[in-house]
C-alpha positions in Angstrom: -18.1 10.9 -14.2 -16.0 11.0 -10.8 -15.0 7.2 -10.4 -15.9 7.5 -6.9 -19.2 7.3 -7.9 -21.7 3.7 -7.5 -23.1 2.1 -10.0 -26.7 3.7 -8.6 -25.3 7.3 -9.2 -23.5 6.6 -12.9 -26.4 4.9 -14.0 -28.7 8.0 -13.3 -26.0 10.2 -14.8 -25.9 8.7 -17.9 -29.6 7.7 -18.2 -31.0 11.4 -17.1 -28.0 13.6 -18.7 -27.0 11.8 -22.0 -29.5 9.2 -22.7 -32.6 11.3 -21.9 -35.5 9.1 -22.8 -39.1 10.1 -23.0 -39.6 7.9 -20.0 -37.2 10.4 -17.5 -38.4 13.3 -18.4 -41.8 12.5 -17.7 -42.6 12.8 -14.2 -45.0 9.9 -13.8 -42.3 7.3 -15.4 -39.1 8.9 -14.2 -38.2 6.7 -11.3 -39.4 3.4 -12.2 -37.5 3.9 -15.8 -34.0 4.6 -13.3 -34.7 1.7 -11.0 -34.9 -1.0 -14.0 -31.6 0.8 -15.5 -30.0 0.3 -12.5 -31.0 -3.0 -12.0 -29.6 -3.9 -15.9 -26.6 -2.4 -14.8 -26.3 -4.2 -11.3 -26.7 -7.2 -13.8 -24.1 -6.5 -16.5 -21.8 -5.5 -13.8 -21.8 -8.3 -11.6 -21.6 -10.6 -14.9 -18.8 -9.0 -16.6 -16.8 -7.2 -13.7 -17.3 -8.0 -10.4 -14.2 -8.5 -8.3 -14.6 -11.5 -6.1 -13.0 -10.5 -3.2 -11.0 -12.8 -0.5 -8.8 -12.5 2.7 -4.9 -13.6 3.2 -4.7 -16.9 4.7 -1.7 -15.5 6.0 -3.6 -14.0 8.8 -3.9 -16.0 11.9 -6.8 -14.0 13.9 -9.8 -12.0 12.6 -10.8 -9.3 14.8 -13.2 -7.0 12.5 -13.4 -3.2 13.6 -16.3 -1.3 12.8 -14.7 1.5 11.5 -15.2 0.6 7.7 -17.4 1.2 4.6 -18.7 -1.8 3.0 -18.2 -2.2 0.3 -15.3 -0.7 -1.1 -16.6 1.7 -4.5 -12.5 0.4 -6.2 -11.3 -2.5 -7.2 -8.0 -3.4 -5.5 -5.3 -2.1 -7.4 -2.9 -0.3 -4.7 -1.2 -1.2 -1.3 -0.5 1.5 1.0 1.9 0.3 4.0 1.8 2.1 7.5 3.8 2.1 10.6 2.2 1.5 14.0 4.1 3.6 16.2 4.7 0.9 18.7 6.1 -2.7 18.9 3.0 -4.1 19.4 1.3 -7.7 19.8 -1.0 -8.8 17.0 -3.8 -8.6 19.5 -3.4 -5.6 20.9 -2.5 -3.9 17.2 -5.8 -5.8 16.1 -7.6 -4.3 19.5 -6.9 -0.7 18.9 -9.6 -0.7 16.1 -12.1 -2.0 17.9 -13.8 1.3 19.4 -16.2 3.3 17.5 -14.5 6.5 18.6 -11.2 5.6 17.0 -12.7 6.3 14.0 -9.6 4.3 12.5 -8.9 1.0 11.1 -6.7 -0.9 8.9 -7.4 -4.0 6.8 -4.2 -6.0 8.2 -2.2 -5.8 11.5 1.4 -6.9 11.5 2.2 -8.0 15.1 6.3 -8.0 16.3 6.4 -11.4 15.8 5.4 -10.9 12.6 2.0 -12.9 13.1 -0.7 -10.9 10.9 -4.0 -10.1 11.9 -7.5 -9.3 9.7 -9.2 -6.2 10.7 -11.1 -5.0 7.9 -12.2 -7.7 5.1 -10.9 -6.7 1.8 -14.1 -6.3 0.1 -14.8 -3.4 2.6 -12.5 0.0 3.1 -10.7 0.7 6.2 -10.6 4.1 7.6 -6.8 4.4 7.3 -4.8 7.0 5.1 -6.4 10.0 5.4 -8.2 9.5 1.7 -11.1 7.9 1.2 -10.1 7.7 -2.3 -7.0 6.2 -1.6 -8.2 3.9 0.8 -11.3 2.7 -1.2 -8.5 1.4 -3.9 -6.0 0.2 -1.6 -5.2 -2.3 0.6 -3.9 -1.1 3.9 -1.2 -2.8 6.4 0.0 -1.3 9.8 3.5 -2.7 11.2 4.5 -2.9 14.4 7.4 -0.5 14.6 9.6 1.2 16.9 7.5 4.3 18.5 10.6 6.8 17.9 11.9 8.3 14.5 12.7 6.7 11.6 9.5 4.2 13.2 12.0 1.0 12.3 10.2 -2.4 11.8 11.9 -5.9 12.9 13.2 -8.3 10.2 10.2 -10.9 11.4 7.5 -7.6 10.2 9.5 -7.1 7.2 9.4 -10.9 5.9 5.3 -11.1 6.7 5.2 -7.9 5.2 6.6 -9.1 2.1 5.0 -11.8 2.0 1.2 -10.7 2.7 2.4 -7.7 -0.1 2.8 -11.2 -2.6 -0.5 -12.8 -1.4 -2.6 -9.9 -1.7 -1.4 -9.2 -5.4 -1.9 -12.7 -6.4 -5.4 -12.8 -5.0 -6.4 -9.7 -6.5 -4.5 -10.0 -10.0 -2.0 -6.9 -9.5 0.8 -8.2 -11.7 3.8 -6.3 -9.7 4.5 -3.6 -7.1 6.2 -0.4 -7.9 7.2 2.7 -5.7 8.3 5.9 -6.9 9.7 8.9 -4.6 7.5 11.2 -6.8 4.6 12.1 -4.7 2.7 12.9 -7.2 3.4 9.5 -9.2 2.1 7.9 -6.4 -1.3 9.9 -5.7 -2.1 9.9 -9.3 -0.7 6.5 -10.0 1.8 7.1 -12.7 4.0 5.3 -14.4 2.6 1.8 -12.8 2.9 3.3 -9.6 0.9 1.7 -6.9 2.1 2.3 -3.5 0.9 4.8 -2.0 1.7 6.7 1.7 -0.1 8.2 4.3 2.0 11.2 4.4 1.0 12.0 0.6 -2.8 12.5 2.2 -2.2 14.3 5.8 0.7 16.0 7.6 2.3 12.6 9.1 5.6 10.9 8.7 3.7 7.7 8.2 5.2 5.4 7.2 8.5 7.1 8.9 11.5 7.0 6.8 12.8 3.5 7.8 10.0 1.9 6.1 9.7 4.9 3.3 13.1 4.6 1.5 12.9 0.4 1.9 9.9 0.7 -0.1 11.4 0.1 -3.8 13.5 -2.9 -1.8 9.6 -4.3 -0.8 8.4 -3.8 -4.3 11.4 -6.1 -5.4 11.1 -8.6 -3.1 7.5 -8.9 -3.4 8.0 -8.7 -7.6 10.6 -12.1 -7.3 7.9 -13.8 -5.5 5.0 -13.3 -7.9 7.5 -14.0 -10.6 9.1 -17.6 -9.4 12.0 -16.7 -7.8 13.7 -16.6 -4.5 13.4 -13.4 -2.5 17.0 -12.6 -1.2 17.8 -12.1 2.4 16.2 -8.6 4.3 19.6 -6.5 4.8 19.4 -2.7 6.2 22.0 -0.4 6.7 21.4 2.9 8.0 23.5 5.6 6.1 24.5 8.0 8.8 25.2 11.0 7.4 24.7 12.4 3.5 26.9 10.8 1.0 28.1 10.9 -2.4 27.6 8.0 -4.2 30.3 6.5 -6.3 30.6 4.8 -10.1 32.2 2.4 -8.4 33.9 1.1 -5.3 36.5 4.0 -4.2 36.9 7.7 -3.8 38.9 7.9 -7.7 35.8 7.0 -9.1 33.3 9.9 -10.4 30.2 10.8 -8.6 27.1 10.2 -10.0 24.4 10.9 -7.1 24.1 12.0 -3.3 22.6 9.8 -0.6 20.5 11.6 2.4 20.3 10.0 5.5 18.1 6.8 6.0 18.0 3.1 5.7 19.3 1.5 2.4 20.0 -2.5 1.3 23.4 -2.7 -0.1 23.8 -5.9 -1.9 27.8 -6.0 -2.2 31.1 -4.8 -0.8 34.5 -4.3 -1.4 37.2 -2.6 -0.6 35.1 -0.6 2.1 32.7 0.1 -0.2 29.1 -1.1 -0.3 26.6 -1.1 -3.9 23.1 0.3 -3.2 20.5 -1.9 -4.2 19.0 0.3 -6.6 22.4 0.3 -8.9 23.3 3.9 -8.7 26.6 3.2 -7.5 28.8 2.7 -4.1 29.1 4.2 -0.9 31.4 4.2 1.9 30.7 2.0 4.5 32.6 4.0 6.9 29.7 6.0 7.6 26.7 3.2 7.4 25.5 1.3 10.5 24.2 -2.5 9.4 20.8 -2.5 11.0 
């Protein structure tokens, strides 16, 4: 059974193709026998599984676009993070959904200031990542951002972000975040993977490199919220050029990885030297820009 299916459609499925009463295959009783199954279903359902679904407090305006499906066919189980293409207001950002013709939406905004604004509830789906599929599991976030490559976000975006990333996992009982690199760990979920881009579903650069290689740094920070302890402070460097990476901090040490260009948290330095976040090793910080 595709799990994209509704309860309506299942029910029939099972009832009419496994099941197979007396009652369905008899024209005269067919229906009426698939409309009280459903009904029992709509009942054990809404008993047993229902997800009661609830918007961030975090957000400060509601401004609700009509580009949506309501409800969503998913349970909340994914987040998938965007970037606006523009430093936008929390308004405006919210105001770009409105039309019918933009056939897009989001379920939050993320203003420059880092205000946050609702624009599709969380029980419905927003018209965002180019998957229905993806978008009917996820919850979706646009950030204002720079409207130039690598799309860079403000440290104000980045703490909301974090923080609405904590308060939608709480609400909705995801126990932690994780990102993976492997596109397709992240459009089949592997692993615990639940972060998900726009890129993996259309040919964009959504969410744009600046916010793509920070995502395992998000997952962390959001993780240390929903487990007690203190996020630590939002830290960027941008690595200009591709580098080896280090066992440790200087150039006798062996190399144990290679570094592309992009934006990395280093979390300590010495001698010149700066330790990725993710442990791998060091790099120089000769050739790093602090964001």
């Amino acid at each position: 059974i595709n799990p994209n299916n509704t309860i309506e459609s299942c029910t029939e499925i099972f009832l009419c193709k496994f099941e197979i009463p007396k009652s369905v295959l008899n024209p005269d009783t067919r229906q009426a026998t698939i409309d009280k199954r459903v009904g029992f279903a709509h009942e054990f359902y809404d008993k047993y599984f229902a997800q009661t679904y609830t918007n961030s407090p975090l957000a400060c305006m509601t401004l609700i676009s009509p580009n949506r499906n309501s409800p969503r066919n998913h349970v909340i189980d994914t987040i998938t993070i965007h970037c606006f293409v523009g430093q936008v207001s929390v308004e405006r950002g919210c105001e770009v959904f409105q039309p019918e013709s933009k056939q897009a939406s989001c379920n939050y905004v993320i203003g420059t200031d880092g205000r946050i604004g609702l624009v599709v509830e969380e029980r419905d789906r927003s018209w965002c990542s180019s998957s229905p599929e993806n978008d009917n599991r996820a919850i979706t976030i646009e950030c204002a951002s720079d409207n130039f490559a690598p799309y860079a976000i403000n440290d104000a975006v980045m703490k909301s972000l974090i923080e609405l990333c904590a308060d939608i996992c709480k609400r909705n009982n995801i126990k932690a975040l994780k990102f993976s690199f492997d596109k397709n760990e992240r459009m089949n979920h592997l692993n615990g993977v639940n972060m998900t881009c726009h890129r993996d579903y259309a040919k964009k650069s959504c969410p744009g490199d600046y916010i793509y290689n920070l995502e395992p740094y998000i997952a962390d920070e959001v993780n240390k919220i929903l487990n007690g302890e203190t996020p630590e402070p939002f830290e960027p460097y941008k690595v200009r050029v591709s580098l080896v990476i280090r066992e440790g901090a200087g150039a006798e040490y062996p190399i144990v990885g290679y570094i592309p260009v992009g934006v990395y948290t280093i979390v300590a330095e010495e001698n010149g030297w700066g330790k990725l976040k993710s442990g791998i090793g060091w790099i120089p910080l000769d050739s790093v820009t602090r964001l």
